[in-house]
mmCIF file as Biopython writes it, N, C-alpha, C and O atoms, coordinates in Angstrom:
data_model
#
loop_
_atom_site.group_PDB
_atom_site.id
_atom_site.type_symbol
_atom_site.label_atom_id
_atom_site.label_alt_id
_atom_site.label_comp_id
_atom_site.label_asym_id
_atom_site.label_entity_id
_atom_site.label_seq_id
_atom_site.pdbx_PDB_ins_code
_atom_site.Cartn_x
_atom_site.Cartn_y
_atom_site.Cartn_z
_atom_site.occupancy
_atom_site.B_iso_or_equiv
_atom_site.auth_seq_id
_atom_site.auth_asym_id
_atom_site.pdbx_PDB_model_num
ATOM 1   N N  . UNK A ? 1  ? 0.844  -1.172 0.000  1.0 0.0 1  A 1 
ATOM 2   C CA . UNK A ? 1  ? 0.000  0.000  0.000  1.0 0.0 1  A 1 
ATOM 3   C C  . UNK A ? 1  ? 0.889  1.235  0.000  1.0 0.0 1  A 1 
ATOM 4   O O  . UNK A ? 1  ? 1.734  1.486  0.859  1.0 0.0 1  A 1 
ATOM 5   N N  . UNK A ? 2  ? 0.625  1.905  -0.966 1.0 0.0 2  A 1 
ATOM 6   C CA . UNK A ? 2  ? 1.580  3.408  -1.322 1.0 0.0 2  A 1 
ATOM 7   C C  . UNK A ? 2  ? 0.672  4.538  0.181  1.0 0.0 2  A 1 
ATOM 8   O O  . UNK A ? 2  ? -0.490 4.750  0.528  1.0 0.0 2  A 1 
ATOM 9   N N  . UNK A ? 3  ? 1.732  4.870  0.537  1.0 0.0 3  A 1 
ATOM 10  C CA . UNK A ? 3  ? 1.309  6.412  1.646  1.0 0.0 3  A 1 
ATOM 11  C C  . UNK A ? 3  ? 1.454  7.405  0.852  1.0 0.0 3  A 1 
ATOM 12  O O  . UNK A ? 3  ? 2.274  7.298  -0.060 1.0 0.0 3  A 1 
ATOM 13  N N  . UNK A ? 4  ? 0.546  8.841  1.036  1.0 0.0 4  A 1 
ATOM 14  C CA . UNK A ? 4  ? 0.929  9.386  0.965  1.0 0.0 4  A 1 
ATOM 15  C C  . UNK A ? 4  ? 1.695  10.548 1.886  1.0 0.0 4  A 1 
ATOM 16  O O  . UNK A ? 4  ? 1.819  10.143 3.042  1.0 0.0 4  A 1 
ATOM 17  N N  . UNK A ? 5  ? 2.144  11.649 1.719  1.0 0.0 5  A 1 
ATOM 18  C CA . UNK A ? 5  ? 2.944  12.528 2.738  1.0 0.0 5  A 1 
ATOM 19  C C  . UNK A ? 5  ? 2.454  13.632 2.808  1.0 0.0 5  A 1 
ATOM 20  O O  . UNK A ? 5  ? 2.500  14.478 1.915  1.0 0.0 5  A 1 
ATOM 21  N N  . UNK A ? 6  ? 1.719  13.794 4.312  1.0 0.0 6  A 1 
ATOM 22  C CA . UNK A ? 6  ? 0.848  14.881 4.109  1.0 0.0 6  A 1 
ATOM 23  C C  . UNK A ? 6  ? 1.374  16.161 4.623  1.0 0.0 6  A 1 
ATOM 24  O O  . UNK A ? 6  ? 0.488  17.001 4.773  1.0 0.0 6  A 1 
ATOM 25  N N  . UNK A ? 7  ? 2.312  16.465 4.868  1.0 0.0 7  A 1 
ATOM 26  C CA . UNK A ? 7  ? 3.436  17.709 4.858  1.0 0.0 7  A 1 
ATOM 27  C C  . UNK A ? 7  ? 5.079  17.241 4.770  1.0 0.0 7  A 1 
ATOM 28  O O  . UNK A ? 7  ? 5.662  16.286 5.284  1.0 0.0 7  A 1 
ATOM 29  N N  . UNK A ? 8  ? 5.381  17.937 4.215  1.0 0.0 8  A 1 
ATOM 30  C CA . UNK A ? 8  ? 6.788  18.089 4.112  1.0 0.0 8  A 1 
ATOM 31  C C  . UNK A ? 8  ? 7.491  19.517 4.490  1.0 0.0 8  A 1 
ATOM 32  O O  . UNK A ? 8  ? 7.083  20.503 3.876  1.0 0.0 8  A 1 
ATOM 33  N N  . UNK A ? 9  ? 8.312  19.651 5.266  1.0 0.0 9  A 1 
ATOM 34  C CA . UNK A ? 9  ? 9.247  20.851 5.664  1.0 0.0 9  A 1 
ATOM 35  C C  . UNK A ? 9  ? 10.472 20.603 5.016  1.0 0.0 9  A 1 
ATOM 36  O O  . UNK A ? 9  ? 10.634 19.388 4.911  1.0 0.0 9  A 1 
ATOM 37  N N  . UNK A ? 10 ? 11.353 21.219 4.564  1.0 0.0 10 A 1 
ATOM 38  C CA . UNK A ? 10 ? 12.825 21.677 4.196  1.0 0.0 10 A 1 
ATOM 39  C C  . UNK A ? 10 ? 12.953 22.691 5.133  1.0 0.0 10 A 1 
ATOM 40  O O  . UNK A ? 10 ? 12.039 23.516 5.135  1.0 0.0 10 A 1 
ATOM 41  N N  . UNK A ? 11 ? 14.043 22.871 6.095  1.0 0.0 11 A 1 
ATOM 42  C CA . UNK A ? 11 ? 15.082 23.853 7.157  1.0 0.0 11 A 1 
ATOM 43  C C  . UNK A ? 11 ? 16.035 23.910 6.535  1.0 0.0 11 A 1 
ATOM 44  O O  . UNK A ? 11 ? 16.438 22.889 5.978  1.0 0.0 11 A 1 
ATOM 45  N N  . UNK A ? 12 ? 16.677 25.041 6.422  1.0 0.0 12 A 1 
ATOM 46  C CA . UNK A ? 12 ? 17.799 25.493 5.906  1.0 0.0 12 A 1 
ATOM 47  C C  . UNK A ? 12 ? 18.560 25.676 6.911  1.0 0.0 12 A 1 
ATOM 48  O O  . UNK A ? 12 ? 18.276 26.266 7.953  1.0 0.0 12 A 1 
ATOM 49  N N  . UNK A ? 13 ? 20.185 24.846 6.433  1.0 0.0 13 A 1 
ATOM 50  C CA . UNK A ? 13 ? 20.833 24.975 7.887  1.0 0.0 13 A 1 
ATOM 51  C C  . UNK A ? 13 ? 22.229 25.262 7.203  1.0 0.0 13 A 1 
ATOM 52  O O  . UNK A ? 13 ? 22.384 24.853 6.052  1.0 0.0 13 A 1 
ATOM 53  N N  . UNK A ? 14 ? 23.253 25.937 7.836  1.0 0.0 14 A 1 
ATOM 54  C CA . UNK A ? 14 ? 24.574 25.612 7.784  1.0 0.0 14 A 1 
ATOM 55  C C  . UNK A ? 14 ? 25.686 25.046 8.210  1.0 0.0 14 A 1 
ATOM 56  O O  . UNK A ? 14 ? 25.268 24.025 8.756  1.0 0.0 14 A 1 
ATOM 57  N N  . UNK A ? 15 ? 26.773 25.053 8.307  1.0 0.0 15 A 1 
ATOM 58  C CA . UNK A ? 15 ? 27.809 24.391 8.292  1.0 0.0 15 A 1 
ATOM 59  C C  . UNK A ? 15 ? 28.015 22.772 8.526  1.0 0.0 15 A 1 
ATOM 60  O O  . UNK A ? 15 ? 28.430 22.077 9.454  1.0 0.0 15 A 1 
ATOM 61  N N  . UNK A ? 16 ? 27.412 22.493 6.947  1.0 0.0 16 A 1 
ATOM 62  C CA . UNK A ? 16 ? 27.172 20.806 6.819  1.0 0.0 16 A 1 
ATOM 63  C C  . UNK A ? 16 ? 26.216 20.463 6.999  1.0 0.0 16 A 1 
ATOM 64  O O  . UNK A ? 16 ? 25.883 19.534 6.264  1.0 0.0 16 A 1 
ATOM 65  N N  . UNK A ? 17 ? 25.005 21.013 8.196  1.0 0.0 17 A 1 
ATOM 66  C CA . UNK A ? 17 ? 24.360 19.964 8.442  1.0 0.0 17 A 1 
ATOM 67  C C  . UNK A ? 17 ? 23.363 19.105 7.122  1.0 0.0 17 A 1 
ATOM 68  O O  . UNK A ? 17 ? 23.214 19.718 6.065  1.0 0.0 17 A 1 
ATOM 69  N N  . UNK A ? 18 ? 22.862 17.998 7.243  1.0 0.0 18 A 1 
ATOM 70  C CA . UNK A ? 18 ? 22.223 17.479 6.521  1.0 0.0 18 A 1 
ATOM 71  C C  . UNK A ? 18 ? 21.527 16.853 7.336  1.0 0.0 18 A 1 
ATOM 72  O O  . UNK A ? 18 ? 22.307 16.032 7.817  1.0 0.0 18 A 1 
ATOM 73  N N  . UNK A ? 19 ? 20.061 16.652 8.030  1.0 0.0 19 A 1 
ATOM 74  C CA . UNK A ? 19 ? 19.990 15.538 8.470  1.0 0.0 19 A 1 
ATOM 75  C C  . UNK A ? 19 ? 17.939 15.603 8.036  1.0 0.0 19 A 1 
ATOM 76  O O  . UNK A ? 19 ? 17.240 16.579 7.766  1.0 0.0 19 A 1 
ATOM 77  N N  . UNK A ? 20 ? 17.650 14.433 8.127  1.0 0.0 20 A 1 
ATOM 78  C CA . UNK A ? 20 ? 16.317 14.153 8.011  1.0 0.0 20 A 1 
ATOM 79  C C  . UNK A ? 20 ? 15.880 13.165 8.663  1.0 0.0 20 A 1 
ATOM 80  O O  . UNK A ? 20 ? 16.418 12.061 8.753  1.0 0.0 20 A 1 
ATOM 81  N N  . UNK A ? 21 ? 14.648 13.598 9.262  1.0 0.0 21 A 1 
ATOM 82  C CA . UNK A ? 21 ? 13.670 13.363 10.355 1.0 0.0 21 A 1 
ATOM 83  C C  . UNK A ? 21 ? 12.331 13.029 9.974  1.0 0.0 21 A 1 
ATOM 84  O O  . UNK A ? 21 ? 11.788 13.830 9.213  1.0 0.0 21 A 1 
ATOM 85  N N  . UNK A ? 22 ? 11.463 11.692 10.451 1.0 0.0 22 A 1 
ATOM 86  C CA . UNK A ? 22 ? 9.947  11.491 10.004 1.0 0.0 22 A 1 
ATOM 87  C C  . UNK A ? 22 ? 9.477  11.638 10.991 1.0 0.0 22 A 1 
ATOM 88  O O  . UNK A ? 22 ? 9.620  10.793 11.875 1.0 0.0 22 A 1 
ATOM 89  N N  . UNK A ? 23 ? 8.708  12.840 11.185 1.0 0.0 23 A 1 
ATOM 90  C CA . UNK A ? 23 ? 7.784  12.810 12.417 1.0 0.0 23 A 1 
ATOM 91  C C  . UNK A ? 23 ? 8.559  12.761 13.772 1.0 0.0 23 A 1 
ATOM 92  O O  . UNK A ? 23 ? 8.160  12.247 14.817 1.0 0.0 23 A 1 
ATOM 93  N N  . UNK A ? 24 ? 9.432  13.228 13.607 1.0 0.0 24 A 1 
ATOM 94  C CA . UNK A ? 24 ? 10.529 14.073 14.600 1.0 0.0 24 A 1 
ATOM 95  C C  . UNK A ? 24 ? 11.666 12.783 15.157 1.0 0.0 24 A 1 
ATOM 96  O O  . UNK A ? 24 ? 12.432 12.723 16.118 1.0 0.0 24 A 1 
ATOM 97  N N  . UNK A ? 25 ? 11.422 12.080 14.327 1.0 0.0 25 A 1 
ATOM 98  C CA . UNK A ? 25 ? 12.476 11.049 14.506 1.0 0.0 25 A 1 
ATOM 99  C C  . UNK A ? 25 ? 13.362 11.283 13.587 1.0 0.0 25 A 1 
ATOM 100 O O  . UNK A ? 25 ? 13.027 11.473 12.418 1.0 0.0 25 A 1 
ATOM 101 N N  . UNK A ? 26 ? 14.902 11.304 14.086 1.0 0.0 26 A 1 
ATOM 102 C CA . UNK A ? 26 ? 15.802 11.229 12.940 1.0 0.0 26 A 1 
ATOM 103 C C  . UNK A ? 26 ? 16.246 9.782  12.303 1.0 0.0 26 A 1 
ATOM 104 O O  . UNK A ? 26 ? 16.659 8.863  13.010 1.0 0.0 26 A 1 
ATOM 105 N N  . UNK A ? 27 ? 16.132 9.711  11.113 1.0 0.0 27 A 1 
ATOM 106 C CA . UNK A ? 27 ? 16.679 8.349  10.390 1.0 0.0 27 A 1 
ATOM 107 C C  . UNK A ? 27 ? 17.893 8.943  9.925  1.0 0.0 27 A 1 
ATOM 108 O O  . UNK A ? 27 ? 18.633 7.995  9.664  1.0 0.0 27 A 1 
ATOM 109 N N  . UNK A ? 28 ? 18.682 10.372 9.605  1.0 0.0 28 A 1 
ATOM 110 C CA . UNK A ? 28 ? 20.039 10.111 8.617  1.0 0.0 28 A 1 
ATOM 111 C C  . UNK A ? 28 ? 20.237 11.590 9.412  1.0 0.0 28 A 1 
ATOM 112 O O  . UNK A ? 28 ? 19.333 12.357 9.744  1.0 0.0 28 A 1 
ATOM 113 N N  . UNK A ? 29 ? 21.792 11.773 9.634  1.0 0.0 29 A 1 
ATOM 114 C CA . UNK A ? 29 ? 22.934 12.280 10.273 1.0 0.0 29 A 1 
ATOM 115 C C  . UNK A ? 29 ? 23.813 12.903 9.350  1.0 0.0 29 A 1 
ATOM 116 O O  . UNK A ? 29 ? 24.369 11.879 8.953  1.0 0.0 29 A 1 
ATOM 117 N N  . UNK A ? 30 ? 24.312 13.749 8.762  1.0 0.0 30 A 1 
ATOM 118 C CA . UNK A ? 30 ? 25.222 13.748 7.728  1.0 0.0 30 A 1 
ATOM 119 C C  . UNK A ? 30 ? 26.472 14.410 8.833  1.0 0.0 30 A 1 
ATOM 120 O O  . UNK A ? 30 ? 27.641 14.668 8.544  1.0 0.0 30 A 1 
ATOM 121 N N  . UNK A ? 31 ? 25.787 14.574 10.153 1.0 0.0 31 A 1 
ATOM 122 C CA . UNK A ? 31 ? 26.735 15.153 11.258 1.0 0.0 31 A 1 
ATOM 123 C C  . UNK A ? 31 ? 27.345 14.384 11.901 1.0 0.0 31 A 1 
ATOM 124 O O  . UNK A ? 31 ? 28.493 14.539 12.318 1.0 0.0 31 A 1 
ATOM 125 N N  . UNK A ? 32 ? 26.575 13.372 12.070 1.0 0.0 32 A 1 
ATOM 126 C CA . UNK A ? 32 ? 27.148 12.022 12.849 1.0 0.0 32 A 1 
ATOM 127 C C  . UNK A ? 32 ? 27.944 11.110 12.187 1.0 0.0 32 A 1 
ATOM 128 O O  . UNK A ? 32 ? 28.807 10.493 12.812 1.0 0.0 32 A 1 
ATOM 129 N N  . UNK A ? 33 ? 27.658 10.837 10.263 1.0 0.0 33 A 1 
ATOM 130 C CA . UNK A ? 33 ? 28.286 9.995  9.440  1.0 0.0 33 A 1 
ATOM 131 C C  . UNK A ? 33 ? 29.445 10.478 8.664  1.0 0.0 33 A 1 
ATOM 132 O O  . UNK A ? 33 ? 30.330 9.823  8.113  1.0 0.0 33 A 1 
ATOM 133 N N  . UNK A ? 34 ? 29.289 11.584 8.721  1.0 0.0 34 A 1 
ATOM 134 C CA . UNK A ? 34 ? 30.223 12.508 8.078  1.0 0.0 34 A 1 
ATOM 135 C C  . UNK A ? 34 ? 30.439 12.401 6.402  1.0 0.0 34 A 1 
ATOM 136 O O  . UNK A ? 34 ? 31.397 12.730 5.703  1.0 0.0 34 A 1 
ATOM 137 N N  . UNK A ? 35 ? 28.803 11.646 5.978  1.0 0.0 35 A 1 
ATOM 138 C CA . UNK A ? 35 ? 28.849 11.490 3.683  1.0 0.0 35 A 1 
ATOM 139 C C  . UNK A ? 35 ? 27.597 11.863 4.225  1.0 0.0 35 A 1 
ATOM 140 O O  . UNK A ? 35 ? 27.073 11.883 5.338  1.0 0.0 35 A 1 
ATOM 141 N N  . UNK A ? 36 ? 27.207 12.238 2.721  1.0 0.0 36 A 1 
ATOM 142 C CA . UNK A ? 36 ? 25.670 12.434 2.229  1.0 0.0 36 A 1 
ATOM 143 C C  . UNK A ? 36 ? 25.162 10.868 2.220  1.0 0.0 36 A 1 
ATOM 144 O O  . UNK A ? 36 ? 25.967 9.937  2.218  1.0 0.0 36 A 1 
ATOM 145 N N  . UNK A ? 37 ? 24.050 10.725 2.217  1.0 0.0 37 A 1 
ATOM 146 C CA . UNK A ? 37 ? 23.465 9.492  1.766  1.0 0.0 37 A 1 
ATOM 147 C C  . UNK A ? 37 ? 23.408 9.212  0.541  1.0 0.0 37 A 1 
ATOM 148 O O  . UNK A ? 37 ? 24.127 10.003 -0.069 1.0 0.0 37 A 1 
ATOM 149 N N  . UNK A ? 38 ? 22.909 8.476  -0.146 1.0 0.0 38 A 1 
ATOM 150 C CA . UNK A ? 38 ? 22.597 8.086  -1.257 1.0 0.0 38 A 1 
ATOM 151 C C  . UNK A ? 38 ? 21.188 8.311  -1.546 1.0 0.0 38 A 1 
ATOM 152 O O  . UNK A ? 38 ? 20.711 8.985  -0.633 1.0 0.0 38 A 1 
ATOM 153 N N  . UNK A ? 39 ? 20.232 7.998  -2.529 1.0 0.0 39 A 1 
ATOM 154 C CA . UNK A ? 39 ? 19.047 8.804  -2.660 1.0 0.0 39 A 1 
ATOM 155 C C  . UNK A ? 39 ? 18.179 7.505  -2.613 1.0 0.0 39 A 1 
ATOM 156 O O  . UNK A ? 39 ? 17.162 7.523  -3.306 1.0 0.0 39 A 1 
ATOM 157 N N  . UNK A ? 40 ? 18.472 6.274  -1.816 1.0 0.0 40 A 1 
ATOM 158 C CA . UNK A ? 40 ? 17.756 5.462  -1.652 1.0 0.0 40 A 1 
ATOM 159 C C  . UNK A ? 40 ? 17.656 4.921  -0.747 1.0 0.0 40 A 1 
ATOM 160 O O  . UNK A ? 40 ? 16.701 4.213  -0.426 1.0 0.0 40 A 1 
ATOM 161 N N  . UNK A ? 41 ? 19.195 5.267  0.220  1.0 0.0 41 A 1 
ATOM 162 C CA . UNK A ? 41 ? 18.989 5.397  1.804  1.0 0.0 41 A 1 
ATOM 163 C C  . UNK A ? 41 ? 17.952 6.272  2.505  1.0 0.0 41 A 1 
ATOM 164 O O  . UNK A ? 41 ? 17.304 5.808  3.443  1.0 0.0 41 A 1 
ATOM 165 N N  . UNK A ? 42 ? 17.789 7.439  2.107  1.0 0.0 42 A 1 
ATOM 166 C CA . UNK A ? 42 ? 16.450 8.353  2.802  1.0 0.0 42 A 1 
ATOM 167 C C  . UNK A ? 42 ? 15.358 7.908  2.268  1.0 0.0 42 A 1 
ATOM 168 O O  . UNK A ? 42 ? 14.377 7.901  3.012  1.0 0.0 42 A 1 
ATOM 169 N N  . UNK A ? 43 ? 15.169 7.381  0.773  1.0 0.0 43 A 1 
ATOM 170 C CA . UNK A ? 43 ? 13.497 6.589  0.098  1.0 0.0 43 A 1 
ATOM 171 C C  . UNK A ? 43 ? 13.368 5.628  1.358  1.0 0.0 43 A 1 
ATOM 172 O O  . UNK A ? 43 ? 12.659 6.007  2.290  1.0 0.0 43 A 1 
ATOM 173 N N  . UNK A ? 44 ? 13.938 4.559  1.423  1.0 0.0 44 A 1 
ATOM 174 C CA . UNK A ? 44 ? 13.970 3.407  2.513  1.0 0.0 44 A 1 
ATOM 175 C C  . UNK A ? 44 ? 13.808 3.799  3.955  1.0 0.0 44 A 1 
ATOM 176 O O  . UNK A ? 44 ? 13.010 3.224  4.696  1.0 0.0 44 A 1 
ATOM 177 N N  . UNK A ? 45 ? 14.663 4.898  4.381  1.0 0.0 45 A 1 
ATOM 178 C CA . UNK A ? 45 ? 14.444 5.043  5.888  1.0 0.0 45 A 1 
ATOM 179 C C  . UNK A ? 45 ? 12.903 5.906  5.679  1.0 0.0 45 A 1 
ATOM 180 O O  . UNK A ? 45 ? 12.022 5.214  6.190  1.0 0.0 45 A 1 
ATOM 181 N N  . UNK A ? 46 ? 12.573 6.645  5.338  1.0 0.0 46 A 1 
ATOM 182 C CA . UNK A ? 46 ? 11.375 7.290  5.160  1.0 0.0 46 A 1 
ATOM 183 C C  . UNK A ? 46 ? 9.992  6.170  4.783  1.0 0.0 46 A 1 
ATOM 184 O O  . UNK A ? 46 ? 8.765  6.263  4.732  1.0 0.0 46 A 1 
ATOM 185 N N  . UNK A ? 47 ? 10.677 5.465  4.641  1.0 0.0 47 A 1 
ATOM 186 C CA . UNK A ? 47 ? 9.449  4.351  3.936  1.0 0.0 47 A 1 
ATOM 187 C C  . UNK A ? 47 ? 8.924  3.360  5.056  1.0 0.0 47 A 1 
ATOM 188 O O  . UNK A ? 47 ? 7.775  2.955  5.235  1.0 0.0 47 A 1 
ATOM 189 N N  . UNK A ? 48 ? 10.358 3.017  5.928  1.0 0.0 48 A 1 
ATOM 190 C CA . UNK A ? 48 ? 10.049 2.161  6.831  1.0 0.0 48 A 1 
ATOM 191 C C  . UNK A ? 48 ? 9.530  3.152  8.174  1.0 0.0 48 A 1 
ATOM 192 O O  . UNK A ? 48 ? 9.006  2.517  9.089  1.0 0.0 48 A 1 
ATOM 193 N N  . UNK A ? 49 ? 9.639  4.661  8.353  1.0 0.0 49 A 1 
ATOM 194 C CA . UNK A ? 49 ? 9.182  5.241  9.160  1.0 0.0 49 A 1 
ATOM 195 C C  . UNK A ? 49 ? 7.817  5.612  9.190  1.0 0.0 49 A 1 
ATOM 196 O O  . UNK A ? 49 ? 7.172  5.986  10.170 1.0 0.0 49 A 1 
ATOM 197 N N  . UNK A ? 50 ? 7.303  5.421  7.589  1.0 0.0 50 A 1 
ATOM 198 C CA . UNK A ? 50 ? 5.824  5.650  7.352  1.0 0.0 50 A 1 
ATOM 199 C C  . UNK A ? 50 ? 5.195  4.341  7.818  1.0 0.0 50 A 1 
ATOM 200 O O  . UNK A ? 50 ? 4.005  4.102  8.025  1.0 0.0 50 A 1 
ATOM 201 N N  . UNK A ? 51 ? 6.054  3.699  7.915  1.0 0.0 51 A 1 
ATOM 202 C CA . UNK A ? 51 ? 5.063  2.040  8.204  1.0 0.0 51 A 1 
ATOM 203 C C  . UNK A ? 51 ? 4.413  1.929  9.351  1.0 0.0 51 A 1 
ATOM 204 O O  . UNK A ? 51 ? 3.314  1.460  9.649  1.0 0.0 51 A 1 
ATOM 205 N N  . UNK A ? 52 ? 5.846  2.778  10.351 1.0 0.0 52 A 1 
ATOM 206 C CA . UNK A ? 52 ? 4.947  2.533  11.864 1.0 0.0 52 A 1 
ATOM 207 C C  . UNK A ? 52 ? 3.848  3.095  12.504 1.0 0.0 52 A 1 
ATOM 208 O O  . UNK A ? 52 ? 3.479  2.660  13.594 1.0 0.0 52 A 1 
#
């Protein structure tokens, strides 16, 4: 079953940060890992955060 996403925010931040959060949970760190993700690591963590 496809979800859909019924808001999305973008924060603009500096020095590096990158990180993304579902529903105030963080799934990805770019502060803590020190790379960008890949663009199928955040599809997946976002996917399995919509599940719960």
């Amino acid at each position: 079953m496809k979800q859909k996403i019924a808001n999305l925010t973008l924060v603009p931040a500096g020095g590096g940060c990158f990180e993304v959060a579902v529903n105030g949970e963080l799934i990805y760190s770019k502060l803590k890992t020190g790379a960008f993700p890949d663009e199928q690591a955040i599809l997946d963590g976002v996917t399995e955060r919509l599940k719960k």
